[in-house]
Wavefront OBJ file of the C-alpha trace (Angstrom):
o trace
v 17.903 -30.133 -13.688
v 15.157 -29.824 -11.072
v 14.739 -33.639 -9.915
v 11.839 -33.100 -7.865
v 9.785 -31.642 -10.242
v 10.754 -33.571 -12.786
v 9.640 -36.394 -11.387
v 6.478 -34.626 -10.254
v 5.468 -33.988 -13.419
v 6.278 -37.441 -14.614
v 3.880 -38.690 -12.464
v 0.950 -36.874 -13.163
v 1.258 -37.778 -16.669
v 1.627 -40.912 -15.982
v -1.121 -41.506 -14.073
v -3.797 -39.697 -16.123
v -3.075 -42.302 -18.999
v -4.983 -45.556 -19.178
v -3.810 -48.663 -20.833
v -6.053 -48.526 -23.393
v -4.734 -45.186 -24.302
v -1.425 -47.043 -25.427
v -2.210 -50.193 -26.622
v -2.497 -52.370 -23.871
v -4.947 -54.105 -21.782
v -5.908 -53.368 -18.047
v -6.496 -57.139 -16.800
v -8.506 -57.673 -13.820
v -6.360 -57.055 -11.234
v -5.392 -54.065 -11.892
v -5.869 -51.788 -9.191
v -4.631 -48.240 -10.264
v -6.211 -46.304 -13.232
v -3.319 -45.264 -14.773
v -0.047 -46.698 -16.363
v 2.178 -49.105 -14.400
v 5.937 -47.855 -14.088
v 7.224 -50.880 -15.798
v 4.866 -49.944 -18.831
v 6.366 -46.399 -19.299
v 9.589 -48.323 -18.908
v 9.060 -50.550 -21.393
v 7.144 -48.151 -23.942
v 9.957 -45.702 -23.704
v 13.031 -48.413 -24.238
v 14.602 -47.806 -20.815
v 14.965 -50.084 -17.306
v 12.480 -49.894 -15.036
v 14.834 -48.866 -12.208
v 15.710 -45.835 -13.756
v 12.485 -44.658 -14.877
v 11.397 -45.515 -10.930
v 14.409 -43.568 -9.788
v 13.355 -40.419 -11.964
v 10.233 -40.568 -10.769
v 11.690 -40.253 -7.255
v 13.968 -37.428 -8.182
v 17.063 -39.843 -7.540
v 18.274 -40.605 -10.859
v 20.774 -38.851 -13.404
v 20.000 -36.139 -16.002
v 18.537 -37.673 -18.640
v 19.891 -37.848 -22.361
v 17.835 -36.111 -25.219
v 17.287 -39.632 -26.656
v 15.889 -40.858 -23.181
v 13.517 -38.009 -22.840
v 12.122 -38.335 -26.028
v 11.371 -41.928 -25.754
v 9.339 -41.007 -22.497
v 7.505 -38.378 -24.076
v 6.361 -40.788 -26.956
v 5.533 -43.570 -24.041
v 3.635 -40.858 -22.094
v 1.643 -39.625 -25.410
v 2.835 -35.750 -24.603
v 1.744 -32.931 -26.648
v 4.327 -30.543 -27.788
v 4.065 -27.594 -25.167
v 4.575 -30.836 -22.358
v 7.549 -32.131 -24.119
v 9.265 -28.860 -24.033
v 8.516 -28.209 -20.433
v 9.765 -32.050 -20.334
v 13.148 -30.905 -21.519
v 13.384 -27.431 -19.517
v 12.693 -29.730 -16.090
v 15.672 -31.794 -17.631
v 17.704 -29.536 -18.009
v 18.284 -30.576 -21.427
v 16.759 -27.117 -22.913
v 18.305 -23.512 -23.406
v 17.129 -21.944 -20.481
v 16.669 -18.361 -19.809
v 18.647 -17.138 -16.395
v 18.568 -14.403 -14.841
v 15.150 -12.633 -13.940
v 12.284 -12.122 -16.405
v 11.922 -8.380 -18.442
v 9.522 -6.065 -17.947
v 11.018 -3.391 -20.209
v 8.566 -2.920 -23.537
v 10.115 -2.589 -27.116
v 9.933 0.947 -27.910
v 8.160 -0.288 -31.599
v 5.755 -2.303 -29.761
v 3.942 0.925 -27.440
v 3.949 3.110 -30.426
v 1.912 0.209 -31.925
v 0.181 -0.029 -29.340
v -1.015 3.667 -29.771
v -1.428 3.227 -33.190
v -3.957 0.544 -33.142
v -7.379 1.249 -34.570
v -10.620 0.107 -32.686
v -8.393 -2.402 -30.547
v -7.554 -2.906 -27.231
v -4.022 -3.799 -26.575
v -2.076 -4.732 -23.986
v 1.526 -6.407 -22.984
v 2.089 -8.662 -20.199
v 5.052 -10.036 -18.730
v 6.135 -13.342 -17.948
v 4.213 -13.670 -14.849
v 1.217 -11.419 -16.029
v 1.807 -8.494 -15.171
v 0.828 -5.676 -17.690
v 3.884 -3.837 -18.782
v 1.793 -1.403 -21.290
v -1.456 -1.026 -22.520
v -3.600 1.943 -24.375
v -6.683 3.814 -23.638
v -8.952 1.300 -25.621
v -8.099 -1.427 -22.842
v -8.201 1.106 -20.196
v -11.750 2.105 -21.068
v -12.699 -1.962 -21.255
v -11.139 -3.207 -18.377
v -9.123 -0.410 -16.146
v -6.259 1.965 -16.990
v -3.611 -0.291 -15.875
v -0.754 2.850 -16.234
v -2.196 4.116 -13.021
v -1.519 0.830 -10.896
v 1.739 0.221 -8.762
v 3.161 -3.368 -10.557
v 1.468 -5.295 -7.664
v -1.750 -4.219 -8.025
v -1.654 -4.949 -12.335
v -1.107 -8.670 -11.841
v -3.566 -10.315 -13.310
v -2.902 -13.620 -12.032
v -3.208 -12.097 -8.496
v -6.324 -10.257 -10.012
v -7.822 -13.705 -11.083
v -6.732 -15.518 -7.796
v -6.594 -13.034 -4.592
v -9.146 -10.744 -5.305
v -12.414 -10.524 -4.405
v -13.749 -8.483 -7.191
v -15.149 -9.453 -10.345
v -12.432 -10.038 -13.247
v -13.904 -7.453 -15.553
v -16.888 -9.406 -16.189
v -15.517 -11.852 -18.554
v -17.299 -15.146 -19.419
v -13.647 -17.234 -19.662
v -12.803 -16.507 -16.044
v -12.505 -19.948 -15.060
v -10.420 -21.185 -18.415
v -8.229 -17.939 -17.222
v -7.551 -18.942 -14.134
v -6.199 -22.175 -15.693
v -4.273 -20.921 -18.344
v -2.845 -18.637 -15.336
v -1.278 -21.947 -13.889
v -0.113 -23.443 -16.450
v 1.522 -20.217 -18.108
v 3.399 -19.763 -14.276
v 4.328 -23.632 -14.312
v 6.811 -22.879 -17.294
v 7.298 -19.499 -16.136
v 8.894 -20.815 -13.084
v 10.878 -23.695 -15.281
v 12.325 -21.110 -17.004
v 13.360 -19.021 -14.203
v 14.164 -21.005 -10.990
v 16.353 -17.891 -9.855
v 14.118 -15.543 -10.282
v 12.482 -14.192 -6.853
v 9.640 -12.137 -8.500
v 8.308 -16.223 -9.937
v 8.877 -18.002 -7.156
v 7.429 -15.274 -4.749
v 4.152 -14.914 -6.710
v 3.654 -18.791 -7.267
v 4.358 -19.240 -3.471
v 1.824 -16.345 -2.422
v -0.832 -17.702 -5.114
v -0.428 -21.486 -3.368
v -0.388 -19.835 0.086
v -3.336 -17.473 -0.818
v -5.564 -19.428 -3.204
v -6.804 -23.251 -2.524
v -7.960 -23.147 -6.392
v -4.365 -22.273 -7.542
v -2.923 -24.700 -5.274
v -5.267 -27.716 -6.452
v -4.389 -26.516 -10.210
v -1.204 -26.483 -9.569
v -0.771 -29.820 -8.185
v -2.223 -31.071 -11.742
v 0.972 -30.136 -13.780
v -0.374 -29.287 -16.851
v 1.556 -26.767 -19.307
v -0.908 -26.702 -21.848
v -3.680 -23.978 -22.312
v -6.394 -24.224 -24.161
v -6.678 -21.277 -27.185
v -9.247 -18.975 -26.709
v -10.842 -17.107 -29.449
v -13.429 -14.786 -27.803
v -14.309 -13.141 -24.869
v -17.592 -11.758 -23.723
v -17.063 -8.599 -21.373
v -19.747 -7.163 -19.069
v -19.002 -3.676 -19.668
v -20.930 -1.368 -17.046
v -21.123 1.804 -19.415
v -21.982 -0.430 -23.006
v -23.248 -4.348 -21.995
v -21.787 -7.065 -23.309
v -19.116 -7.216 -25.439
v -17.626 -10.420 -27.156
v -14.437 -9.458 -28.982
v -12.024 -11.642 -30.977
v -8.730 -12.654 -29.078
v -5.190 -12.535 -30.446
v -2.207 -13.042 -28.062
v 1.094 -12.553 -30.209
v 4.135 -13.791 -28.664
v 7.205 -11.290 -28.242
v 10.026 -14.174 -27.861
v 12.724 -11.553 -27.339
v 11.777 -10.559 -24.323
v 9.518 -13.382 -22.767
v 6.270 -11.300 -23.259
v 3.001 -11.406 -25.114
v 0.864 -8.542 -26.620
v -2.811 -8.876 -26.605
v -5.174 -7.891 -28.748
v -8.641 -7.638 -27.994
v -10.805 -6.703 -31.360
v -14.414 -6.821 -33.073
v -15.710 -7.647 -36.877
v -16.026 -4.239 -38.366
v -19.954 -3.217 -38.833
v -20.587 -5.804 -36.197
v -22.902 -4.718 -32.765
v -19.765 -5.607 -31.269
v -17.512 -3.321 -32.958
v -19.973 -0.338 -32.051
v -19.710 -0.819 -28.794
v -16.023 -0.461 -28.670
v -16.018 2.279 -30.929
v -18.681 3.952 -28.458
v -16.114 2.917 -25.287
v -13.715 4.079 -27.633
v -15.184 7.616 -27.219
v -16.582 6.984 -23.871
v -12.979 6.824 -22.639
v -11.568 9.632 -24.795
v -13.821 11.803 -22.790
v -13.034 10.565 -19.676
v -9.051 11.330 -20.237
v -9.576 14.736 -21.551
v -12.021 15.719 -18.883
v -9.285 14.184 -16.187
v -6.464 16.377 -17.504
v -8.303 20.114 -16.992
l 1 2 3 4 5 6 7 8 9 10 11 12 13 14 15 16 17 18 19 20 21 22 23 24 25 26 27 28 29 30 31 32 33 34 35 36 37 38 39 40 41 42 43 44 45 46 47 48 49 50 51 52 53 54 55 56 57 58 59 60 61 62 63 64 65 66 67 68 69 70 71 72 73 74 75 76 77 78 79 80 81 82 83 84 85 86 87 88 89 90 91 92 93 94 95 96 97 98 99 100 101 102 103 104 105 106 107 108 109 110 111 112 113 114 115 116 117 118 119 120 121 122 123 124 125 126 127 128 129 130 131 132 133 134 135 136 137 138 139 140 141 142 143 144 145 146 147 148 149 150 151 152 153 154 155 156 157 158 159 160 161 162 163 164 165 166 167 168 169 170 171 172 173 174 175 176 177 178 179 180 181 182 183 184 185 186 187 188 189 190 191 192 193 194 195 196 197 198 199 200 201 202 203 204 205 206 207 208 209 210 211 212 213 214 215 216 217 218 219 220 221 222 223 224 225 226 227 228 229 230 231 232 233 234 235 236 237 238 239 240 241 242 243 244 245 246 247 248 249 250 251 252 253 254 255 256 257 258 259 260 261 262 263 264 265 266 267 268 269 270 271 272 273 274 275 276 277 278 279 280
């Protein structure tokens, strides 16, 4: 159970809620925006004292039952409610230190994939694997040291232009949030804490994100790259998790016949003869 955080992240939720927002009425003297303690108290069917003292990271785990009652009073979506439980320590937790070894299956796939870029990243967004569509699109990852293929230190630290791509600033959100439940998940793990510590160090934007406690991303379901070689490219995005080892593949992808889908097939190429003319 991680009480500070806990009750952290109990208080932001809290106080992005308005009354309204759960059936009651602000009155005129009310001087804060969001919900009283006693309110969450009383919405969830618990004291006031001991929703106070969880707040202040002084109170006892709470039960299942407990939790669940607070997550109804606080109106949290699904993805909060878990990282609710994992703060708890009321979840199955992971321990140990996140993986960065790719299925076998999953880079022959990779390889195998027509007219798509793919790529795997890790827990903390790091790209484990990726193939020569994706290295012709954004950069050929293989040749990077592990530091330097972070893309949340990409997004954050660098001064350089994240390939182009019209999301960057949803990115950089879904960056925090993803490492919020990254670091839930693995308290012990120095390769999480180290990264979130030298993104909050590094990055005022990551630190004032951070300090919002949200878990949840928003789904994106295109991306426009500004290629150098081809223009603009806006490709459909599929992220498919691999739950076995904490990992996700992405998939990056056009309509076949569309403008879109030429241009990849022509970076496709572009990229083909780059590699072959590297190797002599």
């Amino acid at each position: 159970m991680d009480k500070q955080q806990l009750g952290a992240f109990l208080r932001s939720r809290r106080e992005r809620l308005r009354p309204q927002d759960v059936g009651l009425t602000a009155g005129p003297r009310r001087r804060t925006s969001g919900l009283r303690r006693e309110e969450v108290a009383v919405l969830a069917h618990i004291s006031t004292e001991y929703y106070v003292r969880l707040e202040q990271g002084r109170a006892p785990r709470p039960s299942a039952e407990v939790l669940a009652g607070i997550a109804g009073a606080l109106l949290l979506t699904e993805a909060e409610s878990d990282h609710l439980h994992v703060l708890a320590g009321t979840a199955p937790s992971r321990t140990g230190r996140h993986r960065r070894d790719v299925r076998p299956s999953i880079l022959t796939l990779l390889e195998r994939l027509p007219r798509t870029a793919g790529f795997v990243t890790s827990a903390i967004f790091e790209v484990l694997a990726c193939n020569d569509l994706t290295a012709a699109l954004m950069e050929d990852f293989r040749e990077l040291a592990p530091r330097e293929r972070n893309l949340a230190r990409l997004a954050f630290l660098e001064e350089r232009p994240l390939y182009g791509v019209s999301d960057a600033t949803e990115f950089r959100h879904h960056v925090v949030m993803q490492l919020r439940s990254t670091l839930a998940r693995y308290p012990a793990d120095p390769a999480v804490s180290e990264l979130v510590d030298e993104l909050r160090a590094g990055s005022p934007d990551f630190a004032r994100l951070w300090e919002r406690h949200d878990v949840q991303a928003a789904v994106v379901l295109t991306k426009t790259f500004r290629h150098p070689r081809v223009g603009e490219i806006t490709v459909d995005c599929d992220s498919l998790a691999l739950t076995d080892r904490d990992q996700n593949l992405v998939l990056y992808s056009a309509p076949p016949g569309s403008r879109d889908a030429e241009a990849l097939a022509l970076l496709d190429v572009l990229g083909a003869e780059e590699f072959t003319t590297g190797q002599h």
